[in-house]
C-alpha positions as CSV (number, residue, x, y, z in Angstrom):
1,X,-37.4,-4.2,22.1
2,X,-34.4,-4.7,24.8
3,X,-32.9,-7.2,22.5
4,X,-33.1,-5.1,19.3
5,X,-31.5,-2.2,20.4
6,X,-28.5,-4.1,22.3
7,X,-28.2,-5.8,18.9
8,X,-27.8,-2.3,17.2
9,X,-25.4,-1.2,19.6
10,X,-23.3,-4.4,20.1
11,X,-22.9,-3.8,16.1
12,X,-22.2,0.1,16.7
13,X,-19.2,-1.1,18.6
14,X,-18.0,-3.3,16.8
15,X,-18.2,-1.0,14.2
16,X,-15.1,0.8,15.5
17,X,-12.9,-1.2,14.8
18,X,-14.1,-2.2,10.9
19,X,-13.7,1.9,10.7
20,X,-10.2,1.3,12.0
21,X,-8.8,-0.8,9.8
22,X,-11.0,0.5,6.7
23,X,-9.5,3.9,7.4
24,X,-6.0,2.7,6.8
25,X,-6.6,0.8,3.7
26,X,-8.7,3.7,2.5
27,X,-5.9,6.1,3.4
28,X,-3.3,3.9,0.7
29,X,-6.1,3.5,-2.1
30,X,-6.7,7.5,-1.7
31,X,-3.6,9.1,-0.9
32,X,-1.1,6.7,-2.2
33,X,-3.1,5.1,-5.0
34,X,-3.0,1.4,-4.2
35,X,-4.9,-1.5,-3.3
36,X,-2.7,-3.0,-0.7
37,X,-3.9,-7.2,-0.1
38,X,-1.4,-6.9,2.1
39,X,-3.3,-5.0,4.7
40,X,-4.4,-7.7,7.1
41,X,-1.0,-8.8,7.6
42,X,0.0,-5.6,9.1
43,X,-2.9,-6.0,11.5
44,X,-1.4,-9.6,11.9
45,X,1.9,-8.0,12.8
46,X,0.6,-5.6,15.6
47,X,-1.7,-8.2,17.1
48,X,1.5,-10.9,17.6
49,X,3.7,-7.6,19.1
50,X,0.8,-7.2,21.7
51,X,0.9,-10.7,22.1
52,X,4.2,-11.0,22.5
53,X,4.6,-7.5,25.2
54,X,1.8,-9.1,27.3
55,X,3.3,-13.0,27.3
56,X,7.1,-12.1,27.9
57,X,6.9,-8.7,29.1
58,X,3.7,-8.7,31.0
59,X,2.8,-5.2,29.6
60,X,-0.8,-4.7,28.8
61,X,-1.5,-4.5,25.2
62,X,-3.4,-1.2,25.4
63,X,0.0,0.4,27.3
64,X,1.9,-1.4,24.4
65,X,-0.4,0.3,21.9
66,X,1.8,3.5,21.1
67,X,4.7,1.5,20.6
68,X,3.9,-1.1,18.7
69,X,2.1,1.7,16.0
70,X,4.8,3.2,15.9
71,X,7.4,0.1,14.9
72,X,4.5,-1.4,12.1
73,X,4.2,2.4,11.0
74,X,8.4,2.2,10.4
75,X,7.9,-1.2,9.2
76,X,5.1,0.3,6.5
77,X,7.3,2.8,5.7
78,X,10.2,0.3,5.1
79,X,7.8,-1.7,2.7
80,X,7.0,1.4,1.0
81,X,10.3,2.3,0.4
82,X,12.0,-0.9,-0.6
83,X,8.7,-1.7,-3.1
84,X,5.4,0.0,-3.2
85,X,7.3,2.7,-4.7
86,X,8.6,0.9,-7.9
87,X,5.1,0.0,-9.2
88,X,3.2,3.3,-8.5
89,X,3.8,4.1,-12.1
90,X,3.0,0.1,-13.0
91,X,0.0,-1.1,-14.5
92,X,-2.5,-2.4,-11.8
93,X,-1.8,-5.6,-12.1
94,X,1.7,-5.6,-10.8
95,X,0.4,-3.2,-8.2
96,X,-2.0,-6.0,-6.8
97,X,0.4,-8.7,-7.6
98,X,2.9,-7.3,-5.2
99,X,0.7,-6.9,-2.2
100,X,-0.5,-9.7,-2.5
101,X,2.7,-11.9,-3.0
102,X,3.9,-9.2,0.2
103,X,1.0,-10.6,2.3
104,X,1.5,-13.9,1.5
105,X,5.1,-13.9,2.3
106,X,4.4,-12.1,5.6
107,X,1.9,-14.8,6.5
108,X,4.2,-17.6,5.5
109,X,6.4,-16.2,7.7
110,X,4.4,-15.9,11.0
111,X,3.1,-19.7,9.8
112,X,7.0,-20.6,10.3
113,X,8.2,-18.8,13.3
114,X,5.2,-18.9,15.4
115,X,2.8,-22.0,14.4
116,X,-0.3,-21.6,13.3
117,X,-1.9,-21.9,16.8
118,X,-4.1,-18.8,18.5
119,X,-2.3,-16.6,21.0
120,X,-4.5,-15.5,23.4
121,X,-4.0,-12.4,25.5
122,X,-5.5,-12.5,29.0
123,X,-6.5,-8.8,31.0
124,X,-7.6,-7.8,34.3
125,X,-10.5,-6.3,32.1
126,X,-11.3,-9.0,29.6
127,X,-14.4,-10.0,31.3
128,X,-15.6,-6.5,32.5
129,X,-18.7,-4.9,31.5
130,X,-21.0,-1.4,31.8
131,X,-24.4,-1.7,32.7
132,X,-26.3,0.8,31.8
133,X,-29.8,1.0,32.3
134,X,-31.2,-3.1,30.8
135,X,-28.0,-2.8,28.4
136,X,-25.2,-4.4,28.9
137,X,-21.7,-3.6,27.1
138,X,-19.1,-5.0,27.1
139,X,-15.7,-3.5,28.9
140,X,-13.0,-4.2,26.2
141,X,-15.5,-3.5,23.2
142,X,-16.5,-0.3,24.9
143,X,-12.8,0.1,25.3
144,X,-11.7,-0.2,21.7
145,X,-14.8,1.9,20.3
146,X,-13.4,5.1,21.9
147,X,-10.0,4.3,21.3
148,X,-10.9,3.5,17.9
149,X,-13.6,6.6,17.7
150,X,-10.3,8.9,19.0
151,X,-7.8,7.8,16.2
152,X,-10.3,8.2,13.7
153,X,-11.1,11.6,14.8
154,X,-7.5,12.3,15.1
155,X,-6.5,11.3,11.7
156,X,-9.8,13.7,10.7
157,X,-8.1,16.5,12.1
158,X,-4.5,15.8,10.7
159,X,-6.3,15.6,7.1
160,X,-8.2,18.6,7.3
161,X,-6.6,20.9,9.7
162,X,-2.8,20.6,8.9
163,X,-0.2,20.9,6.1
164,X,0.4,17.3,6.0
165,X,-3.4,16.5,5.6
166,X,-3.9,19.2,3.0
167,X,-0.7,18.2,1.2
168,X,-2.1,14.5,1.5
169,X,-5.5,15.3,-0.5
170,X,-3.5,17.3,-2.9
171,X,-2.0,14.8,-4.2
172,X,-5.1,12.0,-4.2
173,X,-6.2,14.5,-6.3
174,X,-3.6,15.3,-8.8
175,X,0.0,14.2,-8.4
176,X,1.4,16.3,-10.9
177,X,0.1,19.0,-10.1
178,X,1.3,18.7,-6.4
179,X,4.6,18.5,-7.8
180,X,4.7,21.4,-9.8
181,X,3.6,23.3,-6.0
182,X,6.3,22.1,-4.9
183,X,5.1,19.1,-2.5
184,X,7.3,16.5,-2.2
185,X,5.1,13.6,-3.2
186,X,7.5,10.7,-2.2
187,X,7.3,11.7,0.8
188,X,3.8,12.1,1.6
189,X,3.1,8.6,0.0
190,X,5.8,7.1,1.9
191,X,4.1,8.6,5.1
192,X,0.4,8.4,4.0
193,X,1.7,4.2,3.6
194,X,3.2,3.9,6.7
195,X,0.0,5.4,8.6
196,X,-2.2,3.1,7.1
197,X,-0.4,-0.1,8.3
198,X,0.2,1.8,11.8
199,X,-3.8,1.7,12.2
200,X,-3.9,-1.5,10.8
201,X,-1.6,-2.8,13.5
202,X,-3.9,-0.7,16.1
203,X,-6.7,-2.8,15.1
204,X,-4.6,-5.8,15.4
205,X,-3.7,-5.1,19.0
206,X,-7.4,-4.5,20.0
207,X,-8.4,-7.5,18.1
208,X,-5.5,-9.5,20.3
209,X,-7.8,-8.4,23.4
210,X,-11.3,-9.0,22.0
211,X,-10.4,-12.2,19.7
212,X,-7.1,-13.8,19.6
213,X,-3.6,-13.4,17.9
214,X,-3.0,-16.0,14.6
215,X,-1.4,-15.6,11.1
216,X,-4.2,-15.2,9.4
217,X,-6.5,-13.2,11.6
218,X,-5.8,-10.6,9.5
219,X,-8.0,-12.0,6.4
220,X,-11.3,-12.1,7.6
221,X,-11.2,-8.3,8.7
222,X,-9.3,-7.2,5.6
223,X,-11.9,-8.5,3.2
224,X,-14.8,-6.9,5.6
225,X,-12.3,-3.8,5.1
226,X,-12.7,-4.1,1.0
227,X,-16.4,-4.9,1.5
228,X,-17.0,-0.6,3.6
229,X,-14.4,1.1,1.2
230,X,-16.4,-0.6,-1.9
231,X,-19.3,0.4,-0.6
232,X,-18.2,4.0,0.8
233,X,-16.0,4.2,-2.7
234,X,-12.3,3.7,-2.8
235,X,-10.3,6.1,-1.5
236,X,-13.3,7.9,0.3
237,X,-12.4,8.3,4.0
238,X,-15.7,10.0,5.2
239,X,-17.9,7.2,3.5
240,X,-15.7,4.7,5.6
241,X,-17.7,5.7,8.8
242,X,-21.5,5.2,7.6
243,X,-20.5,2.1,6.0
244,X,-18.3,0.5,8.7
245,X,-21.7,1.5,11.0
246,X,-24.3,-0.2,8.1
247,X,-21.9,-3.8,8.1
248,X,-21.6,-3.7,11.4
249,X,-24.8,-3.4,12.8
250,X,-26.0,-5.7,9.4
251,X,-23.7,-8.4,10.9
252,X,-25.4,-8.2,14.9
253,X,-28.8,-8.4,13.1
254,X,-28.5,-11.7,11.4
255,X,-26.5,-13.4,14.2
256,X,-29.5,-11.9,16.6
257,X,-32.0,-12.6,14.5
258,X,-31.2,-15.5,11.7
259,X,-31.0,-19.0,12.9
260,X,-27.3,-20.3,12.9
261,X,-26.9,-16.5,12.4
262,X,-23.1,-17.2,13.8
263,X,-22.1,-18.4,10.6
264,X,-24.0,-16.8,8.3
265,X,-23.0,-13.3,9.9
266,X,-19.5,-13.5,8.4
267,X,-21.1,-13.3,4.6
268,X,-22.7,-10.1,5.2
269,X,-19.8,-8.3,3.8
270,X,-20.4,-10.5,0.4
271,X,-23.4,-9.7,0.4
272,X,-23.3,-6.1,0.5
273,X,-20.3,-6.0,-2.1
274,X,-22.7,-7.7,-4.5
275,X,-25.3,-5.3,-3.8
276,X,-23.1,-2.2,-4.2
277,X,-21.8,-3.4,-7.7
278,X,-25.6,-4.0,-8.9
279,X,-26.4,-0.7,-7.6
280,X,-23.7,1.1,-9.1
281,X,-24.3,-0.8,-12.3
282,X,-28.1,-0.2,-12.8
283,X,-26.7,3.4,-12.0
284,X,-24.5,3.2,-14.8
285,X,-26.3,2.1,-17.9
286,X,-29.6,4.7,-16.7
Protein backbone atom coordinates (compact mmCIF):
# COMPACT_ATOMS: atom_id res chain seq x y z
CA UNK A 1 0.00 0.00 0.00
CA UNK A 2 3.25 2.40 0.86
CA UNK A 3 4.45 1.85 -2.61
CA UNK A 4 1.03 2.54 -4.41
CA UNK A 5 0.38 5.65 -3.04
CA UNK A 6 4.08 7.19 -3.35
CA UNK A 7 3.54 6.00 -6.96
CA UNK A 8 0.32 8.17 -7.23
CA UNK A 9 1.98 10.98 -5.77
CA UNK A 10 5.46 10.83 -7.44
CA UNK A 11 3.04 11.05 -10.74
CA UNK A 12 0.88 14.02 -9.02
CA UNK A 13 4.13 15.96 -9.12
CA UNK A 14 5.23 15.36 -11.94
CA UNK A 15 2.12 16.31 -13.13
CA UNK A 16 2.92 19.94 -12.63
CA UNK A 17 4.99 20.41 -14.78
CA UNK A 18 3.04 18.47 -17.97
CA UNK A 19 0.21 21.12 -16.75
CA UNK A 20 2.89 23.76 -17.29
CA UNK A 21 3.85 23.35 -20.49
CA UNK A 22 0.27 21.98 -21.67
CA UNK A 23 -1.09 25.26 -20.43
CA UNK A 24 0.99 27.30 -22.87
CA UNK A 25 0.37 25.34 -25.87
CA UNK A 26 -3.24 25.19 -24.91
CA UNK A 27 -3.15 29.03 -24.41
CA UNK A 28 -1.92 29.44 -28.52
CA UNK A 29 -4.41 26.63 -29.92
CA UNK A 30 -7.30 28.56 -27.80
CA UNK A 31 -6.62 32.10 -27.78
CA UNK A 32 -4.46 32.50 -30.81
CA UNK A 33 -5.73 29.64 -32.96
CA UNK A 34 -2.66 27.64 -33.70
CA UNK A 35 -0.98 24.51 -33.21
CA UNK A 36 2.56 25.70 -32.54
CA UNK A 37 5.25 22.34 -33.19
CA UNK A 38 7.35 24.76 -32.22
CA UNK A 39 6.56 24.65 -28.52
CA UNK A 40 9.26 22.41 -27.16
CA UNK A 41 11.86 24.59 -28.48
CA UNK A 42 10.84 27.42 -26.50
CA UNK A 43 11.12 25.23 -23.41
CA UNK A 44 14.51 24.26 -25.07
CA UNK A 45 15.41 27.91 -24.99
CA UNK A 46 14.58 28.66 -21.26
CA UNK A 47 16.23 25.48 -20.08
CA UNK A 48 19.91 26.45 -21.96
CA UNK A 49 19.31 30.33 -20.33
CA UNK A 50 19.13 28.66 -16.89
CA UNK A 51 21.88 26.64 -17.92
CA UNK A 52 23.85 29.15 -19.01
CA UNK A 53 22.98 31.84 -15.64
CA UNK A 54 23.98 28.92 -13.33
CA UNK A 55 27.39 27.83 -15.39
CA UNK A 56 28.81 31.47 -16.08
CA UNK A 57 26.95 33.42 -13.74
CA UNK A 58 26.55 31.12 -10.87
CA UNK A 59 22.86 32.32 -10.37
CA UNK A 60 20.46 29.69 -9.35
CA UNK A 61 18.04 28.74 -12.02
CA UNK A 62 14.93 29.26 -9.86
CA UNK A 63 16.39 33.10 -8.99
CA UNK A 64 16.91 33.23 -12.91
CA UNK A 65 13.34 32.11 -13.37
CA UNK A 66 11.63 35.71 -13.79
CA UNK A 67 14.12 36.70 -16.07
CA UNK A 68 14.56 34.38 -18.36
CA UNK A 69 10.36 34.20 -18.77
CA UNK A 70 10.43 37.27 -19.45
CA UNK A 71 13.24 37.42 -22.41
CA UNK A 72 11.51 33.83 -24.17
CA UNK A 73 8.02 35.78 -23.56
CA UNK A 74 9.78 38.86 -25.79
CA UNK A 75 11.35 36.38 -27.91
CA UNK A 76 7.51 34.73 -28.48
CA UNK A 77 6.30 37.88 -29.10
CA UNK A 78 9.12 38.62 -31.67
CA UNK A 79 8.11 35.25 -33.42
CA UNK A 80 4.63 36.21 -33.38
CA UNK A 81 5.17 39.30 -34.86
CA UNK A 82 7.62 38.60 -37.63
CA UNK A 83 5.40 35.20 -38.69
CA UNK A 84 2.65 33.62 -36.77
CA UNK A 85 0.79 36.58 -37.76
CA UNK A 86 0.92 36.18 -41.66
CA UNK A 87 -0.69 32.69 -41.68
CA UNK A 88 -3.54 33.23 -39.06
CA UNK A 89 -5.76 33.72 -42.05
CA UNK A 90 -3.86 30.59 -43.93
CA UNK A 91 -5.13 27.32 -44.36
CA UNK A 92 -3.90 24.88 -41.67
CA UNK A 93 -1.43 23.51 -43.43
CA UNK A 94 0.82 26.46 -43.73
CA UNK A 95 -0.01 27.17 -40.14
CA UNK A 96 1.59 23.72 -39.06
CA UNK A 97 4.23 23.89 -41.70
CA UNK A 98 5.67 27.05 -40.17
CA UNK A 99 5.99 25.85 -36.63
CA UNK A 100 7.32 23.26 -37.46
CA UNK A 101 10.04 24.42 -39.98
CA UNK A 102 10.42 27.38 -36.80
CA UNK A 103 11.20 24.47 -34.47
CA UNK A 104 13.34 22.81 -36.48
CA UNK A 105 15.38 25.75 -37.32
CA UNK A 106 15.56 26.67 -33.62
CA UNK A 107 16.83 23.22 -32.86
CA UNK A 108 19.27 23.24 -35.68
CA UNK A 109 20.46 26.06 -34.20
CA UNK A 110 21.23 25.07 -30.56
CA UNK A 111 22.71 21.63 -32.43
CA UNK A 112 25.27 24.24 -33.95
CA UNK A 113 26.17 26.64 -31.24
CA UNK A 114 26.03 24.45 -28.35
CA UNK A 115 26.64 20.59 -29.32
CA UNK A 116 24.35 18.15 -28.89
CA UNK A 117 25.71 17.15 -25.41
CA UNK A 118 23.46 17.43 -21.90
CA UNK A 119 24.07 20.47 -19.73
CA UNK A 120 23.53 19.64 -16.47
CA UNK A 121 22.69 22.16 -13.76
CA UNK A 122 24.06 21.28 -10.24
CA UNK A 123 22.02 22.96 -6.81
CA UNK A 124 22.61 23.00 -3.20
CA UNK A 125 19.03 21.33 -3.33
CA UNK A 126 19.20 18.79 -6.09
CA UNK A 127 19.50 15.95 -3.80
CA UNK A 128 17.05 17.25 -1.01
CA UNK A 129 13.97 15.55 0.04
CA UNK A 130 10.69 15.89 2.51
CA UNK A 131 9.75 13.07 4.52
CA UNK A 132 6.66 12.91 5.48
CA UNK A 133 5.27 10.31 7.39
CA UNK A 134 6.72 6.66 5.18
CA UNK A 135 6.63 9.03 2.00
CA UNK A 136 9.37 10.41 0.67
CA UNK A 137 9.36 13.40 -1.95
CA UNK A 138 11.52 14.71 -3.48
CA UNK A 139 12.96 18.52 -2.85
CA UNK A 140 13.29 19.94 -6.42
CA UNK A 141 10.01 17.94 -7.64
CA UNK A 142 8.18 19.34 -4.62
CA UNK A 143 9.75 22.49 -5.60
CA UNK A 144 8.57 22.79 -9.21
CA UNK A 145 4.96 21.41 -8.31
CA UNK A 146 4.11 24.58 -6.35
CA UNK A 147 5.90 26.73 -8.50
CA UNK A 148 4.20 25.18 -11.27
CA UNK A 149 0.72 24.84 -9.24
CA UNK A 150 1.20 28.99 -8.58
CA UNK A 151 1.62 29.96 -12.32
CA UNK A 152 -1.12 27.92 -13.21
CA UNK A 153 -3.33 29.42 -10.73
CA UNK A 154 -2.05 32.77 -11.71
CA UNK A 155 -2.71 32.54 -15.30
CA UNK A 156 -6.41 31.25 -13.86
CA UNK A 157 -6.93 34.44 -12.40
CA UNK A 158 -5.60 36.69 -15.25
CA UNK A 159 -8.17 34.77 -17.63
CA UNK A 160 -11.03 35.01 -15.49
CA UNK A 161 -10.67 38.00 -13.34
CA UNK A 162 -9.18 40.72 -15.60
CA UNK A 163 -9.72 42.64 -18.83
CA UNK A 164 -6.94 41.00 -20.61
CA UNK A 165 -8.37 37.41 -19.67
CA UNK A 166 -11.77 38.32 -20.61
CA UNK A 167 -10.64 40.05 -23.81
CA UNK A 168 -8.49 36.80 -24.37
CA UNK A 169 -11.65 34.30 -24.40
CA UNK A 170 -13.50 36.86 -26.38
CA UNK A 171 -11.79 36.39 -29.08
CA UNK A 172 -11.17 32.24 -28.89
CA UNK A 173 -14.53 32.65 -29.19
CA UNK A 174 -15.28 34.90 -32.03
CA UNK A 175 -12.62 37.12 -33.58
CA UNK A 176 -14.87 39.21 -35.41
CA UNK A 177 -16.99 39.83 -33.24
CA UNK A 178 -14.22 41.03 -30.77
CA UNK A 179 -13.33 43.42 -33.36
CA UNK A 180 -16.51 44.96 -33.90
CA UNK A 181 -16.22 45.66 -29.63
CA UNK A 182 -13.60 47.19 -30.26
CA UNK A 183 -10.69 44.79 -28.89
CA UNK A 184 -7.64 45.03 -30.48
CA UNK A 185 -7.19 41.40 -31.53
CA UNK A 186 -3.43 41.74 -32.75
CA UNK A 187 -2.64 42.48 -29.78
CA UNK A 188 -4.05 40.09 -27.59
CA UNK A 189 -2.77 37.28 -29.94
CA UNK A 190 0.54 38.76 -30.00
CA UNK A 191 0.44 38.60 -26.12
CA UNK A 192 -1.69 35.47 -25.59
CA UNK A 193 1.70 33.98 -28.05
CA UNK A 194 4.24 35.31 -26.13
CA UNK A 195 2.73 33.88 -22.74
CA UNK A 196 2.54 30.57 -23.94
CA UNK A 197 6.33 30.29 -24.86
CA UNK A 198 7.12 32.24 -21.51
CA UNK A 199 5.62 29.04 -19.60
CA UNK A 200 7.08 26.91 -21.90
CA UNK A 201 10.55 28.36 -21.08
CA UNK A 202 9.35 28.08 -17.19
CA UNK A 203 9.09 24.43 -17.66
CA UNK A 204 12.27 24.40 -19.40
CA UNK A 205 14.11 25.94 -16.52
CA UNK A 206 12.59 23.53 -13.97
CA UNK A 207 13.29 20.68 -16.29
CA UNK A 208 17.17 22.04 -16.34
CA UNK A 209 16.97 21.23 -12.44
CA UNK A 210 15.13 17.94 -12.39
CA UNK A 211 16.60 16.48 -15.90
CA UNK A 212 19.11 18.19 -17.93
CA UNK A 213 19.52 20.97 -20.65
CA UNK A 214 19.90 19.53 -24.60
CA UNK A 215 18.40 20.62 -28.02
CA UNK A 216 15.97 18.39 -28.09
CA UNK A 217 14.65 18.02 -24.58
CA UNK A 218 12.03 19.91 -25.63
CA UNK A 219 10.40 16.98 -27.89
CA UNK A 220 9.58 14.40 -25.58
CA UNK A 221 7.51 16.81 -23.28
CA UNK A 222 5.95 18.68 -26.24
CA UNK A 223 4.34 15.55 -27.66
CA UNK A 224 3.25 14.47 -23.87
CA UNK A 225 1.83 18.25 -24.11
CA UNK A 226 -0.36 17.26 -27.49
CA UNK A 227 -1.15 13.91 -25.91
CA UNK A 228 -3.33 16.24 -22.29
CA UNK A 229 -4.66 19.01 -24.75
CA UNK A 230 -6.05 16.09 -27.14
CA UNK A 231 -7.40 14.50 -24.49
CA UNK A 232 -8.67 17.68 -22.41
CA UNK A 233 -9.70 19.14 -26.20
CA UNK A 234 -7.77 21.75 -27.90
CA UNK A 235 -7.84 24.93 -26.68
CA UNK A 236 -9.51 23.81 -23.31
CA UNK A 237 -7.40 25.23 -20.44
CA UNK A 238 -9.41 23.67 -17.44
CA UNK A 239 -9.32 20.12 -19.06
CA UNK A 240 -5.45 20.67 -19.17
CA UNK A 241 -5.30 19.94 -15.27
CA UNK A 242 -7.28 16.55 -14.97
CA UNK A 243 -5.55 15.33 -17.83
CA UNK A 244 -1.93 16.48 -17.07
CA UNK A 245 -2.95 14.58 -13.47
CA UNK A 246 -4.49 11.14 -15.41
CA UNK A 247 -0.84 10.92 -17.77
CA UNK A 248 1.01 11.63 -15.06
CA UNK A 249 0.10 9.38 -12.50
CA UNK A 250 -0.63 6.68 -15.76
CA UNK A 251 3.10 7.12 -16.47
CA UNK A 252 4.37 6.40 -12.37
CA UNK A 253 2.05 3.31 -12.54
CA UNK A 254 3.59 1.37 -15.32
CA UNK A 255 7.25 2.32 -14.46
CA UNK A 256 6.10 1.11 -10.67
CA UNK A 257 4.35 -1.62 -11.70
CA UNK A 258 5.24 -2.97 -15.45
CA UNK A 259 8.45 -4.73 -15.85
CA UNK A 260 11.08 -2.59 -17.82
CA UNK A 261 8.26 -0.13 -17.00
CA UNK A 262 11.21 2.69 -17.62
CA UNK A 263 10.83 2.40 -21.07
CA UNK A 264 7.57 1.54 -21.70
CA UNK A 265 6.42 4.66 -19.37
CA UNK A 266 7.30 7.16 -22.18
CA UNK A 267 4.37 5.47 -24.61
CA UNK A 268 1.71 6.17 -22.28
CA UNK A 269 1.03 9.46 -23.88
CA UNK A 270 0.45 7.24 -27.29
CA UNK A 271 -1.51 5.30 -25.83
CA UNK A 272 -3.90 7.56 -24.47
CA UNK A 273 -4.07 9.74 -27.74
CA UNK A 274 -5.23 6.48 -29.39
CA UNK A 275 -7.75 5.93 -26.87
CA UNK A 276 -9.16 9.52 -26.89
CA UNK A 277 -9.61 9.41 -30.87
CA UNK A 278 -11.54 5.88 -30.48
CA UNK A 279 -13.52 7.31 -27.90
CA UNK A 280 -14.37 10.37 -29.54
CA UNK A 281 -15.07 8.37 -32.70
CA UNK A 282 -17.44 5.66 -31.33
CA UNK A 283 -19.01 9.03 -29.86
CA UNK A 284 -19.38 10.36 -33.20
CA UNK A 285 -21.01 7.88 -35.41
CA UNK A 286 -23.77 6.94 -32.10
Amino acid sequence: MDLFVQTLVNGLLQSGLYALVASGLALAVGVVGIVNFAHGEYLMIGAFLAWAGSAFLGVDPLLSLPVIAVAVFAIGALTYRVSIRHVLLAPELNQMLLTFGLGILLQNLALMLLGGNTRTVTTPYQASSLQLGDLSVGGPKALAFGLAALLLGALYVVLYRTTLGRQMRAVAQNRRGAQLIGINVDRVYLIAFGVSCGLAAVAGVLVSVLLFASPTVGLVFALKAFAIIVMAGLGNLTGVLWASVLLGVSEALVQTYVPGGGGWSDAVFFLMIFGTLVLRSFRGAK
